[in-house]
PANUVO-267103 format. One record per residue (C-alpha): x negated, y negated, z negated. Coordinates in pm, 1 decimal. Layout:
BEGIN
((X; Y; Z))
...
! end
This chain:
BEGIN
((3553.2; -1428.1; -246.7))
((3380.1; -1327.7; 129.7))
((3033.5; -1234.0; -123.4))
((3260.2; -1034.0; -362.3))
((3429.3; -810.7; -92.1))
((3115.1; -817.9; 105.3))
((2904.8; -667.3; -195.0))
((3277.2; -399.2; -303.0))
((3243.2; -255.2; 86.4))
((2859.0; -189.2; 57.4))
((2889.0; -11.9; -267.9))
((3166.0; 171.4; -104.8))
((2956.8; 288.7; 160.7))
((2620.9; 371.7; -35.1))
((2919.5; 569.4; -267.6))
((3033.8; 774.7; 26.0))
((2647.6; 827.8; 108.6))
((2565.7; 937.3; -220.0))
((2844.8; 1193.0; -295.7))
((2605.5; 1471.3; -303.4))
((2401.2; 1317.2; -521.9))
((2382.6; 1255.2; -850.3))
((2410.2; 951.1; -1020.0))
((2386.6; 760.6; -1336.1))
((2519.0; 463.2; -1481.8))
((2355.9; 283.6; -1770.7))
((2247.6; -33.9; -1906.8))
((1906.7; -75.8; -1988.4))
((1709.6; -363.0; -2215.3))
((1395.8; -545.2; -2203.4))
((1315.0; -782.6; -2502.6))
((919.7; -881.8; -2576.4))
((790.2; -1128.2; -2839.6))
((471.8; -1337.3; -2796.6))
((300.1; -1349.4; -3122.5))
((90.3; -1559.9; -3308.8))
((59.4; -1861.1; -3060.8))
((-166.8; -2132.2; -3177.4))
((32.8; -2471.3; -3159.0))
((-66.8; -2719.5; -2837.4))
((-168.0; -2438.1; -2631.7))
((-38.7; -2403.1; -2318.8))
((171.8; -2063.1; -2249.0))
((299.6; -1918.3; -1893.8))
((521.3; -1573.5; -1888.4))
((609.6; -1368.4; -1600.8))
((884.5; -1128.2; -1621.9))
((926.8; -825.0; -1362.0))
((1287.2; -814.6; -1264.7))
((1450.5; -523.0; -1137.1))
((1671.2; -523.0; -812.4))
((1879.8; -341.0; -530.1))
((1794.2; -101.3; -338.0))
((1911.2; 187.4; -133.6))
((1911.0; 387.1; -460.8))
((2019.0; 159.2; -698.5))
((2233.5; -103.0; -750.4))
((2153.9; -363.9; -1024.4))
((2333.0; -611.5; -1201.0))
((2155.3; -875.3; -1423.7))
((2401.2; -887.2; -1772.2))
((2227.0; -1157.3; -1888.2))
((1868.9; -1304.0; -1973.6))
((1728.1; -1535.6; -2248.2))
((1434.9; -1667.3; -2383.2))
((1286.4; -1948.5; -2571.9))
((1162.2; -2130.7; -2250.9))
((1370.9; -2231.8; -1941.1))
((1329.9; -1891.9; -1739.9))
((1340.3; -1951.9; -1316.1))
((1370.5; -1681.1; -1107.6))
((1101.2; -1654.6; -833.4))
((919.6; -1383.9; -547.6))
((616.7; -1292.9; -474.0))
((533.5; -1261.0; -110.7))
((288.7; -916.2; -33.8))
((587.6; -650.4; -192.2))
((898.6; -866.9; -223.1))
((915.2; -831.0; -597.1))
((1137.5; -1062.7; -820.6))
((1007.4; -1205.3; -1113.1))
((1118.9; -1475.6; -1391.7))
((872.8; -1714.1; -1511.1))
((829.4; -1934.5; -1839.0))
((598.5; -2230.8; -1916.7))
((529.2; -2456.3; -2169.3))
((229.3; -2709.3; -2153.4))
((174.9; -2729.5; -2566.5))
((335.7; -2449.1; -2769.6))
((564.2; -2545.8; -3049.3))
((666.0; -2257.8; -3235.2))
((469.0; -1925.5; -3324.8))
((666.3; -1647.5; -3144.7))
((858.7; -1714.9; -2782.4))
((1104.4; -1387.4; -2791.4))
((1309.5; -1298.2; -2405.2))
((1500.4; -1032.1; -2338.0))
((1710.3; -929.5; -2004.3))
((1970.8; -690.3; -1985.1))
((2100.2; -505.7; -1679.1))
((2334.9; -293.7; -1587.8))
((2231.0; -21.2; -1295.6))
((2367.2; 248.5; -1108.6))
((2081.0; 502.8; -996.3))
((2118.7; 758.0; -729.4))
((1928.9; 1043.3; -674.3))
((1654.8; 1014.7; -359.3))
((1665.9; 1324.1; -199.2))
((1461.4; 1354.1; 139.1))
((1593.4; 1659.6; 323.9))
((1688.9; 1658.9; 673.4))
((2073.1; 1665.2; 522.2))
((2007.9; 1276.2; 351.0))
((1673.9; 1120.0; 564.3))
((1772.5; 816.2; 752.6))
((1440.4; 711.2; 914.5))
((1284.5; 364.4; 851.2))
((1050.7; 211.4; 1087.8))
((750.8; 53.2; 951.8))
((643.6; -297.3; 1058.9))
((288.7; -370.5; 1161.4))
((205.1; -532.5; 840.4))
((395.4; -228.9; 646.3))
((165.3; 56.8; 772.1))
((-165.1; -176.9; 761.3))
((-69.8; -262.3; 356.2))
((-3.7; 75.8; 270.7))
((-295.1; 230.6; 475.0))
((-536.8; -45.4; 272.4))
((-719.8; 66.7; -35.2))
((-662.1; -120.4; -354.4))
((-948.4; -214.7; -661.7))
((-864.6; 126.3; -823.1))
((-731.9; 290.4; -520.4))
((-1013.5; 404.9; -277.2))
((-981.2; 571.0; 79.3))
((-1358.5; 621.5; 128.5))
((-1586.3; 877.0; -68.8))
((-1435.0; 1151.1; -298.9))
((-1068.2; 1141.4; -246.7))
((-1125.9; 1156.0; 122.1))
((-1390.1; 1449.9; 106.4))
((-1159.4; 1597.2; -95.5))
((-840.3; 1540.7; 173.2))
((-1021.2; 1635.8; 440.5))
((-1050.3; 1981.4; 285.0))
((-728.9; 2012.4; 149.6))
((-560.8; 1927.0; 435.8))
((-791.4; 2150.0; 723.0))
((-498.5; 2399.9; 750.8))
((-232.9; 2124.1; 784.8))
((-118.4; 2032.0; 1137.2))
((151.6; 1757.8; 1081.5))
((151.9; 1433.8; 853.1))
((396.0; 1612.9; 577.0))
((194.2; 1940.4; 565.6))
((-55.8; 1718.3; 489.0))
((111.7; 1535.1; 214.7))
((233.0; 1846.0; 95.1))
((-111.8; 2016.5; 63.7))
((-205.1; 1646.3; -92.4))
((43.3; 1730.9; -339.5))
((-19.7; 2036.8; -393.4))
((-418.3; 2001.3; -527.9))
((-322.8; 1718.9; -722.4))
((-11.7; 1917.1; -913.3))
((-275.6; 2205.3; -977.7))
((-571.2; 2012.3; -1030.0))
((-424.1; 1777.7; -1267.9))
((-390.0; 1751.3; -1635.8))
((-103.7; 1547.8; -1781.1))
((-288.6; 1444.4; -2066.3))
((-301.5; 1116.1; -2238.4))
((-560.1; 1159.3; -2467.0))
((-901.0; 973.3; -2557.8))
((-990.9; 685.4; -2343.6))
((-948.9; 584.5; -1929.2))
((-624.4; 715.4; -1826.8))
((-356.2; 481.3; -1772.1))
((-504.4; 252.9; -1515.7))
((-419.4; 408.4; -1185.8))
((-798.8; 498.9; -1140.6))
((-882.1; 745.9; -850.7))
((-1217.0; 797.8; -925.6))
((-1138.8; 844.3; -1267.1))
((-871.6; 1114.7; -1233.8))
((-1146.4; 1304.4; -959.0))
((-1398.5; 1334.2; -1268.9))
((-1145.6; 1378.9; -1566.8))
((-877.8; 1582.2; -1372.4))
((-649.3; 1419.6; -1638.0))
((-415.4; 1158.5; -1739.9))
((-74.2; 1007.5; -1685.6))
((182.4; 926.9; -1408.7))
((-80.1; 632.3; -1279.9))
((-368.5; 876.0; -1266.9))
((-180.4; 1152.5; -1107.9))
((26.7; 912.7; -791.9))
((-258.0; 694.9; -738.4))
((-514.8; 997.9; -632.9))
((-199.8; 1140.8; -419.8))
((-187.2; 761.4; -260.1))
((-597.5; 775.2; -266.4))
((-602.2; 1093.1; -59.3))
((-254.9; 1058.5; 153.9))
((-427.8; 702.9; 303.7))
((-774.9; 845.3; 406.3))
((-568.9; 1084.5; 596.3))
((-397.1; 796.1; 779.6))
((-58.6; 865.6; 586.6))
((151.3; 540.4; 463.6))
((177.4; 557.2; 71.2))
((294.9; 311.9; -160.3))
((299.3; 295.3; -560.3))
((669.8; 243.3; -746.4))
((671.4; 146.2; -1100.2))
((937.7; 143.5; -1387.6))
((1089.1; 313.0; -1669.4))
((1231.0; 709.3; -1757.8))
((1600.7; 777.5; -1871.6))
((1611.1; 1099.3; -2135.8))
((1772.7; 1344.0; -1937.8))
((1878.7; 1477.0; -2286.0))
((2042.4; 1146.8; -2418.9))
((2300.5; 911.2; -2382.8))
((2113.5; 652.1; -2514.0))
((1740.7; 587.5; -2682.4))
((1444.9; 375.7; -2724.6))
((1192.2; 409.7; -2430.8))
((845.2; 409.3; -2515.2))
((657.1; 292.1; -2205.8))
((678.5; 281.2; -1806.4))
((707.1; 582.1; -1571.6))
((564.1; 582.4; -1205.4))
((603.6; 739.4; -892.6))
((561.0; 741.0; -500.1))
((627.9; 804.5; -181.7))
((460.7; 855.1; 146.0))
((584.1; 804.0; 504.3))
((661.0; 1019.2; 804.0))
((791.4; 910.8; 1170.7))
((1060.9; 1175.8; 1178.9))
((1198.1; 1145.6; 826.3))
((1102.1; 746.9; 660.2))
((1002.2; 724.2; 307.4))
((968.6; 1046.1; 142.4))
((963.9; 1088.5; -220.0))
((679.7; 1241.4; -520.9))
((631.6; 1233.9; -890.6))
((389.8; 1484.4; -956.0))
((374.6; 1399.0; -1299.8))
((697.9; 1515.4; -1327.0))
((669.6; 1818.0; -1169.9))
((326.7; 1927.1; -1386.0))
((561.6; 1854.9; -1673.2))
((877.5; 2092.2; -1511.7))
((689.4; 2330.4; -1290.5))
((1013.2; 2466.4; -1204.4))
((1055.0; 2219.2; -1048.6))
((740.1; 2150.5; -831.8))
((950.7; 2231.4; -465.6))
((1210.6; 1950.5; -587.7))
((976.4; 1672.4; -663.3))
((822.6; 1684.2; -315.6))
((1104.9; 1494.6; -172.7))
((1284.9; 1344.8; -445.9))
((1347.5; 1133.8; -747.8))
((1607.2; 1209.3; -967.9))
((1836.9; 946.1; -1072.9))
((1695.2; 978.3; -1465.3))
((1477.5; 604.1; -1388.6))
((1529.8; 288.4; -1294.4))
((1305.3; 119.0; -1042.5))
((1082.2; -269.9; -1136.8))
((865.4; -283.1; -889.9))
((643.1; -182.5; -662.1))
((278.6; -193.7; -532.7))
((-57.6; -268.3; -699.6))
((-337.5; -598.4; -739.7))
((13.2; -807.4; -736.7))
((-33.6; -1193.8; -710.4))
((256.9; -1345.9; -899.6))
((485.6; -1640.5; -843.8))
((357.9; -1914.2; -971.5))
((15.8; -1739.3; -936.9))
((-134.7; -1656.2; -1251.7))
((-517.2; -1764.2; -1335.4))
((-653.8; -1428.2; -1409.3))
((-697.3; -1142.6; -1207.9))
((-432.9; -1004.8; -971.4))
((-225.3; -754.8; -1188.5))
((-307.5; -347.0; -1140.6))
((94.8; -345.2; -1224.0))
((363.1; -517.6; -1319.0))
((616.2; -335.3; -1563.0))
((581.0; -517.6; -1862.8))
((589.6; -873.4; -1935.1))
((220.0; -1049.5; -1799.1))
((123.7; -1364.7; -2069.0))
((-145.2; -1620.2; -2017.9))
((-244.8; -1887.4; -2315.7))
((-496.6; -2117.6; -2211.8))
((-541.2; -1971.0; -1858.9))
((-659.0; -1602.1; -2010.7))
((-462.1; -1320.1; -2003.3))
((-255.8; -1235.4; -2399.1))
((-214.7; -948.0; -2494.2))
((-26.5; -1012.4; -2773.5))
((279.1; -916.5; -2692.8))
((575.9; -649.7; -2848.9))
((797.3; -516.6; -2655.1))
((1079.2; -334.9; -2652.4))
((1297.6; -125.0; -2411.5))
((1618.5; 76.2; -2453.7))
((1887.4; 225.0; -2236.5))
((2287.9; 356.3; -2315.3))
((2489.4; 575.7; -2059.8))
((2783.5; 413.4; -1992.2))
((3108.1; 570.2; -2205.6))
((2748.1; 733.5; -2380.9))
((2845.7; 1047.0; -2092.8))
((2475.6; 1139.4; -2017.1))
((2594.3; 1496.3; -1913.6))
((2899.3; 1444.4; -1756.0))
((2934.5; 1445.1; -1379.9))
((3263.1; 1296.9; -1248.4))
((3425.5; 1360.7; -941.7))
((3234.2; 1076.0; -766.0))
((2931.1; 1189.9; -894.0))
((2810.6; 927.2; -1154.0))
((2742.2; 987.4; -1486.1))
((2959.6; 829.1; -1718.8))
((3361.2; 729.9; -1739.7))
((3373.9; 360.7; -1647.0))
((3309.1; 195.7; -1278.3))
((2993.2; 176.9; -1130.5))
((2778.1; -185.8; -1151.9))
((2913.4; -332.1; -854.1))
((3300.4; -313.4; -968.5))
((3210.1; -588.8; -1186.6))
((3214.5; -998.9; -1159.6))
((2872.3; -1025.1; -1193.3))
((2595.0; -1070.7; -932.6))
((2446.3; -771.2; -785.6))
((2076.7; -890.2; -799.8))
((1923.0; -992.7; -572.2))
! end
């Protein structure tokens, strides 16, 4: 009873916090099948989970699979995970699926909505490192020193950062290399997807000395009340003394250049947030290689990575209202997640 009012009085107060903004309510599924597993083999399964924050709130439905699922963390980011095993396969095809039910609010960093967030030690030296596809040496930070001669204060800075890349940048997904989150990669090509675009913004904010970090998950239609989603979306933010975390997708805005101003400090609330960071080391480690990302399910089958895998996401407005804005400012008719009897997670 002392968890239930505990968890109704903070969703009161991050309500009266984010009357200004808006917000949607959905549910959103993730289902994958492994395919074609040869019998005896041994098969492990990690499954990003998503969770609260200050701009969501999250509520696990339910989850299945066709292995005992356990809910662990890995340590560098904080991200939640479930993980499967089986030491001989028996059947063909393993099939999970989760299914949530989230409130997202729109992250808007103006001077109006900033609360200020002071980085630990650890913090600033993480997102100051470079990672395998993320340099802070050579060409991005040639090219930040330039962009950013006329810049006198960290967020000038970021903003000329953001700036080249949103003009420099293709959002283009076509032939091979894009995808990965490569720096060097989207220097040379000047093209490719949400990955390509944050990761030189986090390349070149870094050199500079400017805290960035790498935030992974999936896109709501802003159009629909409900549809299949195809893949992952991606974004970032960067940090400032006076004003915390601040907000990017620059993907977003070469795709709405109306809207390049509003994407330098904020996310809409048309997403939901997995997880965040990049060469993740799960929990229970995996054999292979730490992970660029983690959005979709990660298999191993005899200690090698599998790629065999189908998945398949989906979201639904709640009451299917996708374009209606109530007085409290969430889309959709029915009570946000943490009105429910369910466990806000985690």
């Amino acid at each position: 009873m002392l968890r239930k009012v505990a968890l109704l009085s903070v969703f009161a107060c991050w309500t009266l916090g984010a009357s200004a903004q808006q917000t949607r309510h959905f549910t959103f599924h993730y289902e994958f099948t492994v395919r074609n597993i040869a019998p005896g083999v041994p098969v492990r399964v990690w499954i990003p989970l998503a969770r609260s924050d200050e701009f969501q709130i999250v509520r696990v439905i339910s989850t299945s699979g066709d292995l005992p699922l356990k809910k662990t963390q890995e340590k560098e980011y904080g991200n939640w995970m479930l993980y499967a095993s089986t030491a001989k396969a028996t059947r063909p095809e393993y099939k999970f699926s989760a299914d949530y039910d989230v409130v997202r609010r729109e992250h808007l960093s103006s001077q109006a909505t900033v609360k200020a967030v002071a980085l630990s030690a650890r913090e600033r030296q993480r997102f100051l490192e470079a990672d395998k596809l993320v340099p802070i040496t050579g060409l991005p930070a040639d090219l930040a020193v330039k962009e950013t001669a006329n810049a006198a204060t960290d967020e000038e800075k970021a903003r000329a950062i953001y700036d080249y890349v949103l003009s420099n940048m293709r959002y283009d997904k076509s032939g091979t290399g894009w995808g990965h989150g490569d720096t060097l990669y989207a220097c040379s090509a000047k093209k490719g997807n949400c990955t390509d675009f944050h990761s030189l913004f986090i390349s070149m904010a870094r050199s500079q000395h400017i805290p960035a970090r790498f935030e992974i998950g999936f896109p709501l239609p802003a159009d629909k009340s409900s549809a299949e989603i195809a893949g992952y979306h991606c974004w970032a933010e960067f940090y400032v003394k006076q004003r915390g975390w601040v907000p990017v997708d620059i993907s977003e805005a070469w795709k709405h250049q109306e809207k390049r101003d509003y994407f330098f400090g904020a996310h809409d609330d048309n997403r939901v947030q997995f997880t965040v960071g990049r060469d993740l080391t799960l929990n229970p480690p995996q054999a292979g290689a730490p992970l660029n990302y983690f959005v979709y399910p990660y298999v191993e089958v005899e200690g090698k990575e599998y790629i065999n895998v189908a998945n398949s996401f989906s979201f639904r407005d709640v009451n299917n209202a996708a374009t209606t804005q109530i007085s409290t400012g969430v889309r959709g008719g029915a009570q946000p997640a943490a009105h429910h009897n369910g466990i806000v997670n985690p």
